[in-house]
KEFIKOL-975986 format. One record per residue (C-alpha): residue in three letters; x, y, z. Coordinates in steps of 0.25 Angstrom, whole numbers, padded with zeros to 4 digits, always signed. Example, Ala and Ser with C-alpha at 12.3 -4.5 7.8 and 13.67 -1.06 7.14 Angstrom:
// KEFIKOL-975986
ala+0049-0018+0031;ser+0055-0004+0029;
This chain:
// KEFIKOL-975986
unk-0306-0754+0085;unk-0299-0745+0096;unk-0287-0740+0093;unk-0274-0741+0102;unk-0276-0729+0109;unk-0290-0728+0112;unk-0288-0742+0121;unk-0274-0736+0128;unk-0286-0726+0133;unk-0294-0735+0137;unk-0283-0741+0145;unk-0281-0732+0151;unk-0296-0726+0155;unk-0296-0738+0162;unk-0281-0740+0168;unk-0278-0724+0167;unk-0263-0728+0167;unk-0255-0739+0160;unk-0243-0744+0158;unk-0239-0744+0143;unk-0232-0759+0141;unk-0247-0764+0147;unk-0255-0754+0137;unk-0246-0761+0125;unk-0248-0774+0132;unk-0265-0771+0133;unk-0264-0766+0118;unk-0255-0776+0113;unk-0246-0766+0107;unk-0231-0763+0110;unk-0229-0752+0120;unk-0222-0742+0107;unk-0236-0743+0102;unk-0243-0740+0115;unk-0233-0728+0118;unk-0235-0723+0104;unk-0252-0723+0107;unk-0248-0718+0120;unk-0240-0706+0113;unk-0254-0702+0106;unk-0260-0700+0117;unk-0252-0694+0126;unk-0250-0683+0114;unk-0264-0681+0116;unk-0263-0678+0132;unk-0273-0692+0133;unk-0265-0700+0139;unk-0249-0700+0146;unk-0239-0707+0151;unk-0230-0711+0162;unk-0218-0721+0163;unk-0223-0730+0154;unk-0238-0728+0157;unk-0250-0722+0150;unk-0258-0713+0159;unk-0272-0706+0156;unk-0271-0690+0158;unk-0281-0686+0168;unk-0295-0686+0166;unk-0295-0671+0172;unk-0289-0669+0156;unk-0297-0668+0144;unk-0286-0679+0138;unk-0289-0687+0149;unk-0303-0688+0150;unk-0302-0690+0133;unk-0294-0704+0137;unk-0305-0707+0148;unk-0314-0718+0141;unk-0308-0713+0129;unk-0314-0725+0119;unk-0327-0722+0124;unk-0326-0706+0123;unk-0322-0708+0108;unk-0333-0717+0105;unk-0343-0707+0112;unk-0338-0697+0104;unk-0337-0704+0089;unk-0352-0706+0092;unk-0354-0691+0094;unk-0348-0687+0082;unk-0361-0695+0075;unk-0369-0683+0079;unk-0360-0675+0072;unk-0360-0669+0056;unk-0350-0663+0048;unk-0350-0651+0047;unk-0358-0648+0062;unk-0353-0638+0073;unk-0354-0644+0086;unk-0348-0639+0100;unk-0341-0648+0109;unk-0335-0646+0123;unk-0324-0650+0130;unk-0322-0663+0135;unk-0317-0678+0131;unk-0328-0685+0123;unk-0329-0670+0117;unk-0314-0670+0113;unk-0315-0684+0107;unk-0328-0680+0100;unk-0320-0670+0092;unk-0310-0676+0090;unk-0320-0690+0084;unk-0327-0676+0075;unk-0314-0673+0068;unk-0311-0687+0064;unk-0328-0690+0060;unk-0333-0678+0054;unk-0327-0664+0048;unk-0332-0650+0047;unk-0336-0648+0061;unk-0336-0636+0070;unk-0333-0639+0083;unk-0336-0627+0095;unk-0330-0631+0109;unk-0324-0626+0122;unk-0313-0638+0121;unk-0301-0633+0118;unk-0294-0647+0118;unk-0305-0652+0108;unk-0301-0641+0102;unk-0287-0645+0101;unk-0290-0659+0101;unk-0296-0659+0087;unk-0287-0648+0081;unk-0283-0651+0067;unk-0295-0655+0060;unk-0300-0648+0049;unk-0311-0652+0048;unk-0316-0645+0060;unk-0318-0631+0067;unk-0315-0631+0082;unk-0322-0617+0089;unk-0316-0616+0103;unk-0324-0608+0113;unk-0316-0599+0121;unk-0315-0598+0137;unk-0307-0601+0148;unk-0298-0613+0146;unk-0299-0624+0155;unk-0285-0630+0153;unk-0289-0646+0158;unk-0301-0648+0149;unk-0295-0639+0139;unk-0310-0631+0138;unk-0315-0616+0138;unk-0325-0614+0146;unk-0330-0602+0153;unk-0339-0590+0147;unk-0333-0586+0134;unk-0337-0603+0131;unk-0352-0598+0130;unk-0351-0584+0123;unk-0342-0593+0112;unk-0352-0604+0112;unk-0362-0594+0108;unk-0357-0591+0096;unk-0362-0607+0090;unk-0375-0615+0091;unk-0371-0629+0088;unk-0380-0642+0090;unk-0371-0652+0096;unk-0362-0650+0108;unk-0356-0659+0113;unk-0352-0661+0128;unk-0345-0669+0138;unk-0349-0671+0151;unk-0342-0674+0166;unk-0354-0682+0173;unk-0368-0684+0172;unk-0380-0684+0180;unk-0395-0686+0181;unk-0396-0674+0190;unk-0386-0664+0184;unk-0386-0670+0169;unk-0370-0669+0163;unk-0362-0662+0172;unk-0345-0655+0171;unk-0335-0655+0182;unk-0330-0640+0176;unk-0340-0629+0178;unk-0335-0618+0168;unk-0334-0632+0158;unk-0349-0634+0162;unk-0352-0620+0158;unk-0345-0621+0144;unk-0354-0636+0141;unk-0367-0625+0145;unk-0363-0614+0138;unk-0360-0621+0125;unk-0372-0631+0127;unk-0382-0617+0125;unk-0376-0618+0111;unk-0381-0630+0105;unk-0393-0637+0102;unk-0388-0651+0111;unk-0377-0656+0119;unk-0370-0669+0117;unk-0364-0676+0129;unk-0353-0685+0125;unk-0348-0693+0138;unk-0344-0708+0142;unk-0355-0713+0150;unk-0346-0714+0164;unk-0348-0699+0165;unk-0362-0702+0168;unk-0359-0708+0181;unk-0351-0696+0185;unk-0356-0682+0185;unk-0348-0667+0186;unk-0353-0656+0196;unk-0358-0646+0185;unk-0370-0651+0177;unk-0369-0645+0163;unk-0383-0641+0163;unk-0386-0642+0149;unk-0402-0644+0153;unk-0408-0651+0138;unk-0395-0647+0131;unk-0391-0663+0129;unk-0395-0669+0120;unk-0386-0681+0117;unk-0378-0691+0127;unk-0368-0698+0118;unk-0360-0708+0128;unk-0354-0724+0131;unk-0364-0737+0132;unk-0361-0737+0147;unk-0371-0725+0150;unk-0380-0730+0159;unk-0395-0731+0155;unk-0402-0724+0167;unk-0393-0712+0162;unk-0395-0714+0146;unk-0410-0715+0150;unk-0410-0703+0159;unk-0401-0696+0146;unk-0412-0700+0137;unk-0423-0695+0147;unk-0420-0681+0147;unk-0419-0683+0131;unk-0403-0684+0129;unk-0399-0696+0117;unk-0389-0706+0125;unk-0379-0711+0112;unk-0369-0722+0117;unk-0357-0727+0112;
């Protein structure tokens, strides 16, 4: 079962703004319940408020893309911790499917190394003990909260992993994935070289969008993992060039 908070995102995915006596009202729940759910999130910089409404931050911010199609994010990225052992050391960029990844990792499996260019996943999943967190260095981009530039692929030379796991802006049959930020583009490239495949973890609306700088990760994908909605002309084009669609 969802819990509160998981549906007030989805509210508000759909409504990007909400009063708070008609979230209590849709929840059935008293608006101090509500404003105390509200209270979590907005300590997380997910969500914030206005006279007496809940507002999404902007999607332009790592919180506000995490609260985008949060349920569905989550859900992609419990399934991506199945391909994961205790014990591994995996690499994981920036991004919001990426942050919920590893944050579903420190509750789901324990002695793992994580190596990423995300400071706020990073940050995010601070406190655990069960886990390293190795932070490549660079230039700090402060709305995505990620180093990029090229100390991330003289860092990321120093590990060879199996699994790194990605994000992506858009997709398309021409250009495959593809980034809105060049310098982040050049960080997925440079830490790619370092492992034997790429995980894309992504909702399947970005396939009907596409960001200006392909990633350029040639045979480097391996594995799709994404929402029932994908359409099957894409999943099938996926499959052709020997990519493993998993939905949710």
């Amino acid at each position: 079962m969802k819990n509160r908070s998981h549906e007030i995102l989805e509210l508000l995915t759909k409504e990007n703004k909400i009063e708070v006596s008609l979230l209590a009202e849709k929840l059935g729940v008293s608006q101090v319940t509500v404003r105390k759910d509200l209270d979590k999130l907005e300590s997380k910089g997910i969500i914030k408020r206005e006279h007496g409404i809940a507002l999404l931050c902007s999607t332009d911010d790592i919180n506000g893309r995490i609260a985008y199609h949060y349920e569905t994010k989550r859900q992609i990225a419990i399934k991506a911790t199945e391909l994961i052992s205790d014990g591994d050391t995996i690499m994981i960029e920036s991004g919001s499917c990426c942050a919920l990844f590893a944050d579903a990792l420190t509750a789901l499996k324990k002695d793992l190394t994580i190596i990423t260019n995300s400071a706020f996943i990073a940050d995010y999943i601070r406190g655990k003990s069960n886990f390293q967190v190795i932070l490549l260095g660079g230039i700090y981009q402060q709305d995505s909260q990620v180093m990029v530039g090229p100390m991330i692929r003289q860092c990321a030379e120093n590990f060879c992993v199996d699994l790194f796991f990605i994000g992506t802006d858009g997709y398309s049959s021409r250009a495959g994935f593809t980034n809105r930020d060049q310098m982040r583009a050049q960080a997925v490239r440079d830490m790619a070289l370092q492992a034997e495949q790429v995980v894309v973890l992504t909702e399947s609306e970005k396939f009907s969008k596409h960001g200006v700088i392909p990633l350029n990760l040639k045979n480097g994908v391996k594995i799709v993992i994404t929402d029932t909605q994908i359409q099957d002309q894409i999943a099938s084009e996926l499959n052709n060039h020997n990519i493993r669609v998993i939905t949710i």
